[in-house]
C-alpha positions as CSV (number, residue, x, y, z in Angstrom):
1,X,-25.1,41.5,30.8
2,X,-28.1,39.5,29.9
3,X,-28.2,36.2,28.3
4,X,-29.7,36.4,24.5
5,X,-32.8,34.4,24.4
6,X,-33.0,31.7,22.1
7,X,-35.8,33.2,19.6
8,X,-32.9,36.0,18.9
9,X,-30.3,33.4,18.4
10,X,-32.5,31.5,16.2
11,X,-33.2,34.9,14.0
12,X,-29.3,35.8,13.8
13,X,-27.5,34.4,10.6
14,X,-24.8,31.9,11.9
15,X,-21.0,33.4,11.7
16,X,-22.2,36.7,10.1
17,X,-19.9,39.8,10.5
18,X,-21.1,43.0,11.0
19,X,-22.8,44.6,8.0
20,X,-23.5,40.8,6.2
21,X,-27.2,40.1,6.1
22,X,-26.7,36.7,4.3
23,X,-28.5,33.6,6.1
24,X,-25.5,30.6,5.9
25,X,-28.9,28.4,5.8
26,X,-30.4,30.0,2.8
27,X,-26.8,29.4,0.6
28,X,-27.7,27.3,-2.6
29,X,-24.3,26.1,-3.0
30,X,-20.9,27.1,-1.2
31,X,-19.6,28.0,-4.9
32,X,-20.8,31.0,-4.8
33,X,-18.7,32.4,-1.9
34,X,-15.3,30.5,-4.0
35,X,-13.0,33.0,-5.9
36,X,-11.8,30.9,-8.2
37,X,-9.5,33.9,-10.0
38,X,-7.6,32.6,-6.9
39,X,-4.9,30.0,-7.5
40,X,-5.7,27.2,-4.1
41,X,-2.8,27.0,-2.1
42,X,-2.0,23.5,-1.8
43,X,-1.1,23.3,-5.6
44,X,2.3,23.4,-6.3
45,X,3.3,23.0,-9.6
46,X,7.7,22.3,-8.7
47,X,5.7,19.2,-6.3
48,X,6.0,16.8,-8.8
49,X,9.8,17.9,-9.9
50,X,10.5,17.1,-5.4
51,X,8.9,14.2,-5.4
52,X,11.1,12.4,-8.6
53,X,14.1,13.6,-6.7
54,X,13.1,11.9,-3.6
55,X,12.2,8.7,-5.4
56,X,15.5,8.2,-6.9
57,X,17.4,9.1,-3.3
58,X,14.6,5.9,-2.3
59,X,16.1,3.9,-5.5
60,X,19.8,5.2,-5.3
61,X,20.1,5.0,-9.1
62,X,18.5,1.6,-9.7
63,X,15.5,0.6,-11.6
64,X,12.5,-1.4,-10.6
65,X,10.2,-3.0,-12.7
66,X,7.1,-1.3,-10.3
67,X,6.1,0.0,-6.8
68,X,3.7,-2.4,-5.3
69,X,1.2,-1.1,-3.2
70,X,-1.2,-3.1,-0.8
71,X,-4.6,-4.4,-2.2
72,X,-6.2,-3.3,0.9
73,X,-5.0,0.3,1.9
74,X,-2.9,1.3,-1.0
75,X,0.2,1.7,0.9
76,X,3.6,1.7,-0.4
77,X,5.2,-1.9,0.1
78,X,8.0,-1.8,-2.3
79,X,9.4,1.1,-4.7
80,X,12.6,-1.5,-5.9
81,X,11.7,-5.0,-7.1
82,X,12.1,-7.6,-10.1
83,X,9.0,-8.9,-12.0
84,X,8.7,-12.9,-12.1
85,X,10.0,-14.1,-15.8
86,X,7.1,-16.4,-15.7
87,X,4.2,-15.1,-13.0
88,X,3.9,-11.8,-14.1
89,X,1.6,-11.1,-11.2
90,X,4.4,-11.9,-8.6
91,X,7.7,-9.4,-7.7
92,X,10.5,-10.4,-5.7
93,X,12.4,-7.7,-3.9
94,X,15.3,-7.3,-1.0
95,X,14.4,-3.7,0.4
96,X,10.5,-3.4,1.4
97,X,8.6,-0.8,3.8
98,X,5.5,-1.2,5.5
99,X,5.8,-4.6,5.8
100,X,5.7,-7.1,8.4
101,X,7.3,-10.8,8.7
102,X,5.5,-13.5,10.9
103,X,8.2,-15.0,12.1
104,X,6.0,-17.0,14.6
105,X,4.5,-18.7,11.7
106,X,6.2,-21.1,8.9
107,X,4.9,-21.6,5.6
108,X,6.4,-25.0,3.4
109,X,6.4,-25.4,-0.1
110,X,3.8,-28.3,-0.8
111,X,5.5,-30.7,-2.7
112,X,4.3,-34.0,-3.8
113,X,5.7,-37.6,-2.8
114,X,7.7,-38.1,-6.2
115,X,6.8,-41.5,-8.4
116,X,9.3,-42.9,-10.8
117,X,8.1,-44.2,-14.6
118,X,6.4,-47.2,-13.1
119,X,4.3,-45.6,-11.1
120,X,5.7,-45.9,-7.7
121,X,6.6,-43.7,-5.1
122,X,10.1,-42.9,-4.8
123,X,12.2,-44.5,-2.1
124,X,12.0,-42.1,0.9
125,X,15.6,-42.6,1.6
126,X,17.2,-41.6,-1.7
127,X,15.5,-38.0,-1.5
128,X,17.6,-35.5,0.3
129,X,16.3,-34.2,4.1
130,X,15.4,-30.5,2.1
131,X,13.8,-31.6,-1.0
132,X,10.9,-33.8,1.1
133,X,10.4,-30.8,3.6
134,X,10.4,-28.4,1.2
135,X,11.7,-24.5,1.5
136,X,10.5,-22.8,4.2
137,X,8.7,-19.4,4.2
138,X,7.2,-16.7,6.5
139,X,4.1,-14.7,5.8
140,X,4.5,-11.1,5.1
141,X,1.9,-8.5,5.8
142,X,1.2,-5.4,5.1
143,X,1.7,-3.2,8.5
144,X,-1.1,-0.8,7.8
145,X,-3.9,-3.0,7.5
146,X,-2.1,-7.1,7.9
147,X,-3.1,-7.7,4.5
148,X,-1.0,-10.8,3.3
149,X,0.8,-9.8,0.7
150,X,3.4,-12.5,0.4
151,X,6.0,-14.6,2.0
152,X,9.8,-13.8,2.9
153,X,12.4,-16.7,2.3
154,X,15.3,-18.0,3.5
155,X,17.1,-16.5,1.9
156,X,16.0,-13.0,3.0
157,X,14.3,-12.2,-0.3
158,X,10.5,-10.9,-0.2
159,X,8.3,-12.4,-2.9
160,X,5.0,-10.8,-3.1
161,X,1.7,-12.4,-4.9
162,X,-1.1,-10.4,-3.4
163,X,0.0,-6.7,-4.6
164,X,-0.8,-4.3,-6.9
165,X,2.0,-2.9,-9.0
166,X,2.3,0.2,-10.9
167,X,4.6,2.0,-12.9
168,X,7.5,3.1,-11.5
């Protein structure tokens, strides 16, 4: 068999069964080969009905006051946390995903040397070996994109700053 030359090739429509004379390259718009009396297959209307079922296995029965996603890449951080009474921009929560501690790294609460009323500092040996070193923290990231989105504690609890929360 002979190989087509490539004047023939250019004159044949692209992908064209037999019997279709339509040119691919002369198409206006591809909504004119879309049946739209069609429903698409990836809608499901029971989809939404799944997915509440699943989130409340996730929850097992508790409430949360949001899911937080990353600022970054959206992801899911947290579908169970508490709001802050008075930073309403910052959650606490025990049970994260798509997160990541940097243990390697610690983080101290900056606190000030204290004064008393007269104005001068405090005696260094009347303030307790924890309150001048403050608590200690480790960053947390999101493991997506290592977006910091807050810092885990010592006592295992994840408080988030840099999220954005949604309705859960």
């Amino acid at each position: 068999m002979e190989p087509e030359k490539p004047e023939a090739a250019a004159k044949q429509p692209m992908d064209a069964e037999v019997g279709d004379t339509l040119d691919p390259r002369e198409l206006v718009s591809s909504d004119d080969e879309i049946d739209y009396s069609v429903e698409p297959e990836f809608y499901d209307p029971d989809l939404d009905d799944v997915d509440e079922r699943w989130m409340n296995r996730q929850r097992k029965g508790r409430t949360s006051d949001a899911v937080l996603s990353c600022p970054a890449c959206f992801t899911t951080l947290c579908v169970d946390c508490q709001r802050h009474e008075k930073y309403v921009n910052q959650y606490r929560a025990m049970f994260v995903r798509n997160c990541k501690v940097k243990t390697d790294q610690i983080l101290r609460e900056g606190k000030s040397k204290r004064k008393n009323r007269k104005g001068k500092a405090a005696d260094p040996s009347t303030t307790s070996e924890s309150e001048s070193k403050g608590q200690a923290y480790h960053p947390v990231c999101c493991e997506v994109c290592s977006t910091e989105v807050g810092v885990f504690d010592e006592d295992e609890v994840y408080h988030f700053f840099n999220v954005i929360p949604s309705n859960s």
